[in-house]
N, CA, C and O atoms as a GROMACS GRO file, in nm:
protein
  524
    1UNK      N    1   2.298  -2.739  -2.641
    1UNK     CA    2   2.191  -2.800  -2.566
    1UNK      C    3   2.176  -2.732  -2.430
    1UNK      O    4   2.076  -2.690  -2.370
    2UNK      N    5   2.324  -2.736  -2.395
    2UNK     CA    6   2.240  -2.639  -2.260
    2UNK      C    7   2.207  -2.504  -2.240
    2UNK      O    8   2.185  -2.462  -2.126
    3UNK      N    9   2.200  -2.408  -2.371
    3UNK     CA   10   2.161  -2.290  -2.360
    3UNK      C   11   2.038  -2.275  -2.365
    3UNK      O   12   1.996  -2.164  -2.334
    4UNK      N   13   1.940  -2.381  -2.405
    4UNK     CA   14   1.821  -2.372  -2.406
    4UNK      C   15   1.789  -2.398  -2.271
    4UNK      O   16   1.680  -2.454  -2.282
    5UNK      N   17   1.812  -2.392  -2.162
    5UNK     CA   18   1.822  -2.359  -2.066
    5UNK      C   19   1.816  -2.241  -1.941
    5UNK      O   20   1.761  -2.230  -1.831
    6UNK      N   21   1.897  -2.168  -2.020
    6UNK     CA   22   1.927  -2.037  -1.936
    6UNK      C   23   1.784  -1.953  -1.975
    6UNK      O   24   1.737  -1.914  -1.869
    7UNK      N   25   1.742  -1.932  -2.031
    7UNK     CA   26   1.611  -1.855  -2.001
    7UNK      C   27   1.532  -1.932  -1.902
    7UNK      O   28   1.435  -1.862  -1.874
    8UNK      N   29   1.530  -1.977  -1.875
    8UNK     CA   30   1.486  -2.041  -1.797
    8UNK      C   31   1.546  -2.010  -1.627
    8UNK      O   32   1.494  -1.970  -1.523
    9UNK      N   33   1.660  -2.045  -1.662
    9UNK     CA   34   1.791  -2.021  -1.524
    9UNK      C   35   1.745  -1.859  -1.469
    9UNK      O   36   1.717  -1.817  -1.357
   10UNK      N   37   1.751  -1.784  -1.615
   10UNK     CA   38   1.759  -1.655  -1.569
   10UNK      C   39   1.640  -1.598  -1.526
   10UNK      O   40   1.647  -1.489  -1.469
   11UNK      N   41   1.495  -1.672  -1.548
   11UNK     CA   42   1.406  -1.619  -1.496
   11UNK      C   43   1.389  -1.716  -1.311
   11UNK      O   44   1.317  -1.678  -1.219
   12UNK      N   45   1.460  -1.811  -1.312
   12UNK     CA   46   1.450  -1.815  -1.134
   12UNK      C   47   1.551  -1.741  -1.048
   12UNK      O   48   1.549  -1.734  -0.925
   13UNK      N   49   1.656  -1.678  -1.146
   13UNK     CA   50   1.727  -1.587  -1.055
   13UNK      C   51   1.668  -1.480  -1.042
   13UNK      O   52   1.689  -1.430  -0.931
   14UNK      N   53   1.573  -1.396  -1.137
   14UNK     CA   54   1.495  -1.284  -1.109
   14UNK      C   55   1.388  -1.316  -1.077
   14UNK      O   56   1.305  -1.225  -1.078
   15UNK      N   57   1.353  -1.418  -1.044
   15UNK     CA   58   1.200  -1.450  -0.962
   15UNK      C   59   1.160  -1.349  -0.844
   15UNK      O   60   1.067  -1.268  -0.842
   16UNK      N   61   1.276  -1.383  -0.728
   16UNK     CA   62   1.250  -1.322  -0.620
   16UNK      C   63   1.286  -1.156  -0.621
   16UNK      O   64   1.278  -1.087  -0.519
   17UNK      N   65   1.328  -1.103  -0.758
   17UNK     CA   66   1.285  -0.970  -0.746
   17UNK      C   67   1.136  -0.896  -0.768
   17UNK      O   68   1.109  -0.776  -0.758
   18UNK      N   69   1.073  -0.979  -0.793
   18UNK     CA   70   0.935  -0.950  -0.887
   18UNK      C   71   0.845  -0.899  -0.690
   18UNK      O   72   0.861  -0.935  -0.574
   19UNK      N   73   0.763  -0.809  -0.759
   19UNK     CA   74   0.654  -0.800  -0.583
   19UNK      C   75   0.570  -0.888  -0.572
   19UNK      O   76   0.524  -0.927  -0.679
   20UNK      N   77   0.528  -0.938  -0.472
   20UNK     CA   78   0.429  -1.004  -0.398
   20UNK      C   79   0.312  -0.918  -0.385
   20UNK      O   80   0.290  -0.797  -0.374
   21UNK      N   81   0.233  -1.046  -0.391
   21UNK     CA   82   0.077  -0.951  -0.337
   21UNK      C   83   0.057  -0.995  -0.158
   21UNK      O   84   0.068  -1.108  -0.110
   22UNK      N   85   0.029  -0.876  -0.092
   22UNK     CA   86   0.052  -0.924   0.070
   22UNK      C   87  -0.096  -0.854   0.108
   22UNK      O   88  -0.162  -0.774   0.042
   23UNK      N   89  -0.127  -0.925   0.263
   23UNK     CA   90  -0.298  -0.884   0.280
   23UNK      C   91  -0.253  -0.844   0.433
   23UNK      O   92  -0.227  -0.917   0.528
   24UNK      N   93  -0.254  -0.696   0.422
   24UNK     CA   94  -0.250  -0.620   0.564
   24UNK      C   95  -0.378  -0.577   0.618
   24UNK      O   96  -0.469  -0.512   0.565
   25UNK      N   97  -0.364  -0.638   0.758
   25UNK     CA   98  -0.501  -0.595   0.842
   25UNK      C   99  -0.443  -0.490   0.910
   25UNK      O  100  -0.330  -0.512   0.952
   26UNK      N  101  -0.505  -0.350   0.939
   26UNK     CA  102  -0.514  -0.247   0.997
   26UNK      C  103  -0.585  -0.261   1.145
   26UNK      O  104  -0.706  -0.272   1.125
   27UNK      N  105  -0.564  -0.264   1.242
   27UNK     CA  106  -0.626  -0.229   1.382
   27UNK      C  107  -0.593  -0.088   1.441
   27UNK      O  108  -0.485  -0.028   1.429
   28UNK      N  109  -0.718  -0.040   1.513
   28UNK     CA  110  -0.671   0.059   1.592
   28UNK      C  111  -0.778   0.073   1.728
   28UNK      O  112  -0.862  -0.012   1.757
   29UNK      N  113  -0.761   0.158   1.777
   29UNK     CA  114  -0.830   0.212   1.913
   29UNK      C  115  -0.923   0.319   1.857
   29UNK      O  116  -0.876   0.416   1.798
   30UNK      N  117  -1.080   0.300   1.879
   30UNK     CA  118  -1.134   0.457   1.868
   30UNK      C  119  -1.101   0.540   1.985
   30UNK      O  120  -1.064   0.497   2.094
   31UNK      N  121  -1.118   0.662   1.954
   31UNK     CA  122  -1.096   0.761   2.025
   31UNK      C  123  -1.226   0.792   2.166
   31UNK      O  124  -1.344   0.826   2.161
   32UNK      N  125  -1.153   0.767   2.254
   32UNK     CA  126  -1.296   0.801   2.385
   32UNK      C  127  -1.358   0.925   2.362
   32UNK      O  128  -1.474   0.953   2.389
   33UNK      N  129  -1.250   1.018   2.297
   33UNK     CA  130  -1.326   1.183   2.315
   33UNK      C  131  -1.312   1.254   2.190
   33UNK      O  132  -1.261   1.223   2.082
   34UNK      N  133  -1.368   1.354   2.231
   34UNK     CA  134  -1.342   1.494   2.149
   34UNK      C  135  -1.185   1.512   2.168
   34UNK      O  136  -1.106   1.436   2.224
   35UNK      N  137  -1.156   1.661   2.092
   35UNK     CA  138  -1.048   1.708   2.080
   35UNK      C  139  -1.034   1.788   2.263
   35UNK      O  140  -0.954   1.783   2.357
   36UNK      N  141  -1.150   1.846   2.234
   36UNK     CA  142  -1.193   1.940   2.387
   36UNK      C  143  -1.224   1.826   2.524
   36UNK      O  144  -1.231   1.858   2.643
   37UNK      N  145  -1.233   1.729   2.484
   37UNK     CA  146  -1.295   1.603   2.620
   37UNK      C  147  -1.382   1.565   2.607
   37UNK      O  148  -1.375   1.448   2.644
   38UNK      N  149  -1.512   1.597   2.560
   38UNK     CA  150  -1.642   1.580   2.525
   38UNK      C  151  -1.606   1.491   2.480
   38UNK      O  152  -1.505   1.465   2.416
   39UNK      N  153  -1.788   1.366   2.546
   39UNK     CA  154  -1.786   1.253   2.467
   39UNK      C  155  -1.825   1.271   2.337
   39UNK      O  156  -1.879   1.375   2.300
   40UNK      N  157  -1.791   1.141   2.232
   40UNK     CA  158  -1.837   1.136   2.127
   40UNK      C  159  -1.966   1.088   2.083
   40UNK      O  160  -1.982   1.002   1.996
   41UNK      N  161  -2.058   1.149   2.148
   41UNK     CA  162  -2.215   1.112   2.115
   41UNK      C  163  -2.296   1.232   2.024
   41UNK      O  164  -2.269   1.345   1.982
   42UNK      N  165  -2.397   1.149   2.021
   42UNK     CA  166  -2.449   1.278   1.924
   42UNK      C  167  -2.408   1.305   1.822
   42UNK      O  168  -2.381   1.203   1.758
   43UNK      N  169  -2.381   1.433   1.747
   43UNK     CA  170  -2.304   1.501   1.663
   43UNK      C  171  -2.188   1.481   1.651
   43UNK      O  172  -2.151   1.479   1.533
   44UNK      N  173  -2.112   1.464   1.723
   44UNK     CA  174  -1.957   1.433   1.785
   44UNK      C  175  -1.920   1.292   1.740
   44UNK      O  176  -1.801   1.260   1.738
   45UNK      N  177  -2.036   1.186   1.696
   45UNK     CA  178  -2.007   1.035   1.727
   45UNK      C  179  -1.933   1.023   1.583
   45UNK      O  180  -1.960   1.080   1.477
   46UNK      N  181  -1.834   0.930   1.615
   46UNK     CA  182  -1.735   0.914   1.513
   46UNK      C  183  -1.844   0.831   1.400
   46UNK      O  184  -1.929   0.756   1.447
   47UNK      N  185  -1.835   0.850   1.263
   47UNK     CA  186  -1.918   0.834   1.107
   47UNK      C  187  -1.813   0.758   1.006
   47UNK      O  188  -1.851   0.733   0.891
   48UNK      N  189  -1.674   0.718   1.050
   48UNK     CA  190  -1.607   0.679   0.980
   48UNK      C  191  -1.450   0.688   0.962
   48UNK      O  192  -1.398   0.795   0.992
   49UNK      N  193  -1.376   0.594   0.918
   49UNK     CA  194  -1.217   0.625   0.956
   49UNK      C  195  -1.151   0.631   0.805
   49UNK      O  196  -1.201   0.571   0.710
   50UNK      N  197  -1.039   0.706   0.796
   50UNK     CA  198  -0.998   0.733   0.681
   50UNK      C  199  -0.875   0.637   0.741
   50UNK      O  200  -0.838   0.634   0.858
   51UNK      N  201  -0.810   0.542   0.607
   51UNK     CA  202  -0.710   0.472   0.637
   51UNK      C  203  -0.557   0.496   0.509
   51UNK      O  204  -0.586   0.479   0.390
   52UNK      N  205  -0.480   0.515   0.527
   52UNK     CA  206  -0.327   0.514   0.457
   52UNK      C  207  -0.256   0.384   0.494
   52UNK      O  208  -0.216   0.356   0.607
   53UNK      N  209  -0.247   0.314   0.390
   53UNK     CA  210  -0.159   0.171   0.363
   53UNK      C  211  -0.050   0.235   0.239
   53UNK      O  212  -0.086   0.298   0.140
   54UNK      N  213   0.077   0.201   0.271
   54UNK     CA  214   0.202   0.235   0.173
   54UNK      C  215   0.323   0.134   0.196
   54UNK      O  216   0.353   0.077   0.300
   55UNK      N  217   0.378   0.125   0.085
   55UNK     CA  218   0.527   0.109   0.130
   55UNK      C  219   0.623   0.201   0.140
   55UNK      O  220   0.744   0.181   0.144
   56UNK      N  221   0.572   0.292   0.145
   56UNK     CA  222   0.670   0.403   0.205
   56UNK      C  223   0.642   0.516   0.306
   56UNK      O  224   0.574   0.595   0.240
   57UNK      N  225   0.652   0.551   0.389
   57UNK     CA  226   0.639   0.598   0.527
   57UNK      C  227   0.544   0.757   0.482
   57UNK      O  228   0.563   0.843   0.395
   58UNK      N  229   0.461   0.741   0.568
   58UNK     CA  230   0.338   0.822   0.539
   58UNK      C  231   0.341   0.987   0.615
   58UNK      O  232   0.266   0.998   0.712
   59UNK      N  233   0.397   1.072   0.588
   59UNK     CA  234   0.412   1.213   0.687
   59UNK      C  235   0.279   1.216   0.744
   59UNK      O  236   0.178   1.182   0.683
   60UNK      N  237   0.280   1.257   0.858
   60UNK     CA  238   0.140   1.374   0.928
   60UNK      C  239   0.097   1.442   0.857
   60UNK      O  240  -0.026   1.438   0.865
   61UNK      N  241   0.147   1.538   0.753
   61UNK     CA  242   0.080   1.632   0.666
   61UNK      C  243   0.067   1.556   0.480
   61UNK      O  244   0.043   1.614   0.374
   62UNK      N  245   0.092   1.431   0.504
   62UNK     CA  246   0.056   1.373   0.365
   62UNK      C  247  -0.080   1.443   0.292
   62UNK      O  248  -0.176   1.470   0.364
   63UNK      N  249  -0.085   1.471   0.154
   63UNK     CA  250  -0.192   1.485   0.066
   63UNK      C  251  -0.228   1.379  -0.016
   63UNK      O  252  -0.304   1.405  -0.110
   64UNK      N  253  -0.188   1.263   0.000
   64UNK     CA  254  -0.237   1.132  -0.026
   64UNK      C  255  -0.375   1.118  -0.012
   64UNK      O  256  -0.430   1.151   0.093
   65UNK      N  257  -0.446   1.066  -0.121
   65UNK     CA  258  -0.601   0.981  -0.075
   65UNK      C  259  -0.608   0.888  -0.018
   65UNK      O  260  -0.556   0.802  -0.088
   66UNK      N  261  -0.650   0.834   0.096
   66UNK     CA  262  -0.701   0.750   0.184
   66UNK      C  263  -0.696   0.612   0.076
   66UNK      O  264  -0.732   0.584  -0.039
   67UNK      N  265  -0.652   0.568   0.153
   67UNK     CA  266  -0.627   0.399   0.057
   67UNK      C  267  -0.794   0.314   0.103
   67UNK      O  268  -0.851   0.219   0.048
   68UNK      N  269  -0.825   0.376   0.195
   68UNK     CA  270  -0.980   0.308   0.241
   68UNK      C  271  -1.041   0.395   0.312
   68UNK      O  272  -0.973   0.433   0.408
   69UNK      N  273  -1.176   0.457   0.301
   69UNK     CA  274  -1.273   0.479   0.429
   69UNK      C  275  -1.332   0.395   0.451
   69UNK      O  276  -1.370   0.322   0.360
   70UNK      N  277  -1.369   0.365   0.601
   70UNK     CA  278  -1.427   0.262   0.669
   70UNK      C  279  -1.536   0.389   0.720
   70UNK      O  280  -1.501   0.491   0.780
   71UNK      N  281  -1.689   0.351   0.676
   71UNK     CA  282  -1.773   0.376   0.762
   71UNK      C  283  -1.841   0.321   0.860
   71UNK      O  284  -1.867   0.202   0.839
   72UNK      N  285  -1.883   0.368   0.971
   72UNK     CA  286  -1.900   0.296   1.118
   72UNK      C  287  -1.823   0.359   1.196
   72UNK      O  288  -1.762   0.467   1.194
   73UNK      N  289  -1.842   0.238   1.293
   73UNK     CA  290  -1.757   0.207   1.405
   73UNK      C  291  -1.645   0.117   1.374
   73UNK      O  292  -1.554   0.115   1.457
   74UNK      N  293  -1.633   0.037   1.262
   74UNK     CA  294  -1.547  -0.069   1.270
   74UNK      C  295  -1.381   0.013   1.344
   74UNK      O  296  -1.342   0.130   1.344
   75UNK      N  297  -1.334  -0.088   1.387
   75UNK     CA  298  -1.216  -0.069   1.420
   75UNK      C  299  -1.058  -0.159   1.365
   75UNK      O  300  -0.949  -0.178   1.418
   76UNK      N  301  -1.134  -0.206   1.204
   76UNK     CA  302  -1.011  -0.293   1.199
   76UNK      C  303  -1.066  -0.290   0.992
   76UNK      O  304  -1.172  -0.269   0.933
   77UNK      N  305  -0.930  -0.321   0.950
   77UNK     CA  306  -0.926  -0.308   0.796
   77UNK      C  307  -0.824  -0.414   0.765
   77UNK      O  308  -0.722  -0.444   0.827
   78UNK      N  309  -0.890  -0.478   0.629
   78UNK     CA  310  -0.816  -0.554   0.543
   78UNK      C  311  -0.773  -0.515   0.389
   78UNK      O  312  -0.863  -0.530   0.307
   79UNK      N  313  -0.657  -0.471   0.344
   79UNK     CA  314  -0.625  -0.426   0.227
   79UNK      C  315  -0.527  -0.525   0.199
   79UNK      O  316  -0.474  -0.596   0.284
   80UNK      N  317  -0.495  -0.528   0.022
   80UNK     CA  318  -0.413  -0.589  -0.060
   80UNK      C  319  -0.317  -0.472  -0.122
   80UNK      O  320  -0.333  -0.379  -0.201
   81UNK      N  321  -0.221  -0.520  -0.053
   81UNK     CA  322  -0.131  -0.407  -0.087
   81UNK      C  323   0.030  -0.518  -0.184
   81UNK      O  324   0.057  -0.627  -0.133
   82UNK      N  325   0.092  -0.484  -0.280
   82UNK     CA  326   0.198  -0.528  -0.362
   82UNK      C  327   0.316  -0.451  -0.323
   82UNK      O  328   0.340  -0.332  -0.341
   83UNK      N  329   0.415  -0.588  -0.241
   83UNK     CA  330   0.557  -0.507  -0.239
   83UNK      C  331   0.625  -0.643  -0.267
   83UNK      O  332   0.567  -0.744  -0.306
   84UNK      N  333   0.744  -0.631  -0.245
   84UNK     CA  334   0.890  -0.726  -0.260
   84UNK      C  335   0.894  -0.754  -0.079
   84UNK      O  336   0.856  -0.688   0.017
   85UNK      N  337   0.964  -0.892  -0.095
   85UNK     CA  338   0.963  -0.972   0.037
   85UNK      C  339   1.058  -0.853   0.075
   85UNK      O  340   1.115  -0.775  -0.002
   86UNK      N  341   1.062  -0.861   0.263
   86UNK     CA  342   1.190  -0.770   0.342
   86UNK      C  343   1.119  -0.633   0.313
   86UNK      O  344   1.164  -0.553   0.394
   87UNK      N  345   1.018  -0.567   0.223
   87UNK     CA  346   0.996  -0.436   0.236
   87UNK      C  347   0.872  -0.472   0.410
   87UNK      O  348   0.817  -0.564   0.470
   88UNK      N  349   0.898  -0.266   0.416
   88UNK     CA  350   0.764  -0.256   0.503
   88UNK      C  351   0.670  -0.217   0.482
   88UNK      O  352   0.656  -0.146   0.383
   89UNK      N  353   0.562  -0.248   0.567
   89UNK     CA  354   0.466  -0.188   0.489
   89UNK      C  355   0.382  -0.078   0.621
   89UNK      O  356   0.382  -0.101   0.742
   90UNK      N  357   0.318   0.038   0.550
   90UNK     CA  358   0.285   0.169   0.675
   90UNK      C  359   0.197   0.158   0.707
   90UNK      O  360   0.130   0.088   0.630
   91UNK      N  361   0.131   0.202   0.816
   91UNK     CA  362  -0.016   0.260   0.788
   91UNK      C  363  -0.074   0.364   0.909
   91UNK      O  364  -0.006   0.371   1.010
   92UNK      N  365  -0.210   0.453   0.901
   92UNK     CA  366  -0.196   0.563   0.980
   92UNK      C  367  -0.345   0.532   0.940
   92UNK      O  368  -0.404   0.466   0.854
   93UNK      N  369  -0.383   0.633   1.070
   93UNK     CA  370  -0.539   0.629   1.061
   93UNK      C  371  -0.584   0.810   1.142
   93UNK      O  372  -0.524   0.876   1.226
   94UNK      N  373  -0.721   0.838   1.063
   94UNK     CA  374  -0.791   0.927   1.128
   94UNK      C  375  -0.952   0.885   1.180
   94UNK      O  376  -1.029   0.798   1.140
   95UNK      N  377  -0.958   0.941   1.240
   95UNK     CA  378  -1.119   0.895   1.283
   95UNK      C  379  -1.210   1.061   1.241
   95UNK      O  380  -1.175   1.179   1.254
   96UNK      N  381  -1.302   1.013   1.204
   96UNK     CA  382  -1.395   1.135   1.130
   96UNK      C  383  -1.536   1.154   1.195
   96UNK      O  384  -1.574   1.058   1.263
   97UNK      N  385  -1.623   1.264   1.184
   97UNK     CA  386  -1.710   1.266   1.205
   97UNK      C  387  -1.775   1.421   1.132
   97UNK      O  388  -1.711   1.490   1.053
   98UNK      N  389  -1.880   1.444   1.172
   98UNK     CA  390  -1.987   1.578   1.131
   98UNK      C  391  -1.936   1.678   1.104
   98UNK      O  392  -1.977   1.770   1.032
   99UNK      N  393  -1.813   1.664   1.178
   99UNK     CA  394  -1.719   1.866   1.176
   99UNK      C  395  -1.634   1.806   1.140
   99UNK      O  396  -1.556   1.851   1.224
  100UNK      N  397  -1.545   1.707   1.059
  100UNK     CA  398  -1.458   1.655   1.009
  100UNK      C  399  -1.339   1.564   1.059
  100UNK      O  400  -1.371   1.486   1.149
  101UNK      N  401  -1.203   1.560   1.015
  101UNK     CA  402  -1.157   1.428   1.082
  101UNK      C  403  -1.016   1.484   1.158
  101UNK      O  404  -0.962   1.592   1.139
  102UNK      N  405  -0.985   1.404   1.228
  102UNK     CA  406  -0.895   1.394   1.323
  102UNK      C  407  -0.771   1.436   1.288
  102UNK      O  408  -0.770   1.455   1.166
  103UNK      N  409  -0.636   1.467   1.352
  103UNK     CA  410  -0.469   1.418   1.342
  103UNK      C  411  -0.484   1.277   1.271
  103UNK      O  412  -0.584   1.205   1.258
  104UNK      N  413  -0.326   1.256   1.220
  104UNK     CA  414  -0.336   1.124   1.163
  104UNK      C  415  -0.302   1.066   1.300
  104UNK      O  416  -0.242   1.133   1.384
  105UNK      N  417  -0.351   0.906   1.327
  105UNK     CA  418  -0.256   0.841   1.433
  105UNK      C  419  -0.083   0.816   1.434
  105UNK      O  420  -0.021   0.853   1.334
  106UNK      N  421  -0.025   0.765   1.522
  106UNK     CA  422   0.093   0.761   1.493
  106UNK      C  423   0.136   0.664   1.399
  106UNK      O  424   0.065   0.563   1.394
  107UNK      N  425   0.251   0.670   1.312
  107UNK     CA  426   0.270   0.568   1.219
  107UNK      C  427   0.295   0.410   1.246
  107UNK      O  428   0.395   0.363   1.302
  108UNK      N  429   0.215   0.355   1.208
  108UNK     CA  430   0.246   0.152   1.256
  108UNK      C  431   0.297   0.125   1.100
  108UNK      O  432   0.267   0.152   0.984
  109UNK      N  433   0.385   0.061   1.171
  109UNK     CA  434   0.467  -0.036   1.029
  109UNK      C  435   0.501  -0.185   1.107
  109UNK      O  436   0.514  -0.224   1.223
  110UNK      N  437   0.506  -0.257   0.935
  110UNK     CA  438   0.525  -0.433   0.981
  110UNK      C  439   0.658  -0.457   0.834
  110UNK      O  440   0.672  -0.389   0.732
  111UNK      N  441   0.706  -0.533   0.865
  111UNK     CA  442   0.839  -0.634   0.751
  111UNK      C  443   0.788  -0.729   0.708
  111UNK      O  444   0.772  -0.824   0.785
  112UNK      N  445   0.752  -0.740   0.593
  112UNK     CA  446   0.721  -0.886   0.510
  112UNK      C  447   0.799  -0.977   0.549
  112UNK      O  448   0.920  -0.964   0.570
  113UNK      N  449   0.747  -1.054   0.558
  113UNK     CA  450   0.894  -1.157   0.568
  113UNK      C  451   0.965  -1.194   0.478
  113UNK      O  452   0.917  -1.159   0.370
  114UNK      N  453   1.086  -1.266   0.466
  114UNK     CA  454   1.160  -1.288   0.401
  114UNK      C  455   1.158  -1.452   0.396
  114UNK      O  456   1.182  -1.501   0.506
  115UNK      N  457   1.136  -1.541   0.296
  115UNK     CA  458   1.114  -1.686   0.292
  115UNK      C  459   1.261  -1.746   0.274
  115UNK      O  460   1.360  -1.684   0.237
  116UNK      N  461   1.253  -1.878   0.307
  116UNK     CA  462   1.382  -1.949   0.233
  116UNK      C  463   1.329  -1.998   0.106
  116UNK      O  464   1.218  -2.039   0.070
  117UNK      N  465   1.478  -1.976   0.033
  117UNK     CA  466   1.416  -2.048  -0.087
  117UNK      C  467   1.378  -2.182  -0.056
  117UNK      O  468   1.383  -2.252   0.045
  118UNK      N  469   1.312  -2.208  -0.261
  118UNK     CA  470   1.265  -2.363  -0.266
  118UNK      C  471   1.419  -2.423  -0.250
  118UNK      O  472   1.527  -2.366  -0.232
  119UNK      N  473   1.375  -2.588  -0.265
  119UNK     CA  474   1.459  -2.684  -0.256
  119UNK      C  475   1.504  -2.684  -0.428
  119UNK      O  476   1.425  -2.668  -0.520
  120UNK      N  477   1.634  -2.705  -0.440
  120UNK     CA  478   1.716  -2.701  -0.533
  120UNK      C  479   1.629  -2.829  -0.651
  120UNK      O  480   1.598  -2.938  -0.602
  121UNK      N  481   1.600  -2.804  -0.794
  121UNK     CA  482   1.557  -2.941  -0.844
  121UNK      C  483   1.628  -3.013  -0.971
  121UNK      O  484   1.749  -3.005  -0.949
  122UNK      N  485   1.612  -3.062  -1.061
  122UNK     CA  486   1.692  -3.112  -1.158
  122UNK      C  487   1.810  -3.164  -1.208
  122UNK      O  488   1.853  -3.179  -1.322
  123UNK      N  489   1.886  -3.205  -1.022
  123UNK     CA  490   2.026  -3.182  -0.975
  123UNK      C  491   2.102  -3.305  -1.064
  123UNK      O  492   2.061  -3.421  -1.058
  124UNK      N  493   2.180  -3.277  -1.120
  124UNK     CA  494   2.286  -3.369  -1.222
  124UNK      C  495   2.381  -3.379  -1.214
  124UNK      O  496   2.441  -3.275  -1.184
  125UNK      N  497   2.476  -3.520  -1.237
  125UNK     CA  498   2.592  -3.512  -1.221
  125UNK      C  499   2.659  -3.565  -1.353
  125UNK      O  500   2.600  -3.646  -1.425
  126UNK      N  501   2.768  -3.522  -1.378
  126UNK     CA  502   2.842  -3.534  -1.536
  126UNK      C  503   2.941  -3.564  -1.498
  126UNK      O  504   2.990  -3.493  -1.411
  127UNK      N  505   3.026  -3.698  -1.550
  127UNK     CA  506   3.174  -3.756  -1.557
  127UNK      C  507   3.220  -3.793  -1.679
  127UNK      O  508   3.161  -3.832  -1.780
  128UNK      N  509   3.370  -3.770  -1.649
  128UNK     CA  510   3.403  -3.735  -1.769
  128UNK      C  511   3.572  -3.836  -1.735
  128UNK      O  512   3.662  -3.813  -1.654
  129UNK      N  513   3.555  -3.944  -1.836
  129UNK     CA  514   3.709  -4.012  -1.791
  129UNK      C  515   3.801  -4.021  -1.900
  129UNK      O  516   3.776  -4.048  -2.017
  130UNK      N  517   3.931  -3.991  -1.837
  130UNK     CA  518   4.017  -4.050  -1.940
  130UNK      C  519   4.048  -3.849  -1.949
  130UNK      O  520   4.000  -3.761  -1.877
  131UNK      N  521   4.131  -3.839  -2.053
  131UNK     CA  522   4.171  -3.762  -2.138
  131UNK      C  523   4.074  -3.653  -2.236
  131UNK      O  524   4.128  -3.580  -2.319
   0.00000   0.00000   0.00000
């Protein structure tokens, strides 16, 4: 009787290995200038930002595809990205325009959090007397 049980047991002990789905917002600063100083008007005016979301740390010279372009001006992104609680998660940005796009920015990272578990349920007690 109580082995019909443990499948059960054994899927809440591997629960909390399974990934989460988590919703990272991206912020950044546009850039006041050119590479040279020049404002960004005109030709120059920034057309769009290329964005990198990972759980694993993103090089300057990555050949990764952009997890999002944002065209505009916007200055802020929302992606659904899947990791396990306690991971981090990356992200880097370029700003683009007419003659093409930027350095990556410097790398921002955040820690999922880590929850307490639930409250214990089905709790039983068994006595047993005598011999």
């Amino acid at each position: 009787m109580k082995l019909r049980w443990l499948p059960l047991a054994l899927i809440a002990l591997f629960l909390p290995l399974f990934a989460h789905a988590a919703t990272a917002t991206i912020n950044w600063t546009a850039p006041v200038a050119a590479t040279d100083g020049s404002p960004l008007t005109g030709a120059q005016a920034i057309t769009s930002y290329q964005v990198w979301v990972s759980t694993a740390t993103i090089p300057s010279n990555t050949t990764m595809t952009p997890t999002a372009t944002i065209t505009g001006t916007a200055t802020t992104t929302t992606q659904s990205i899947t990791a396990n609680p306690g991971a981090t998660i990356f992200a880097r940005v370029k700003a683009c325009n007419s003659a093409g796009c930027s350095d990556f920015s410097a790398e921002a990272s955040k820690a999922l959090p880590v929850n307490v578990p639930g409250v214990p349920t089905s709790v039983t007690v068994t006595v047993q007397v005598g011999p």
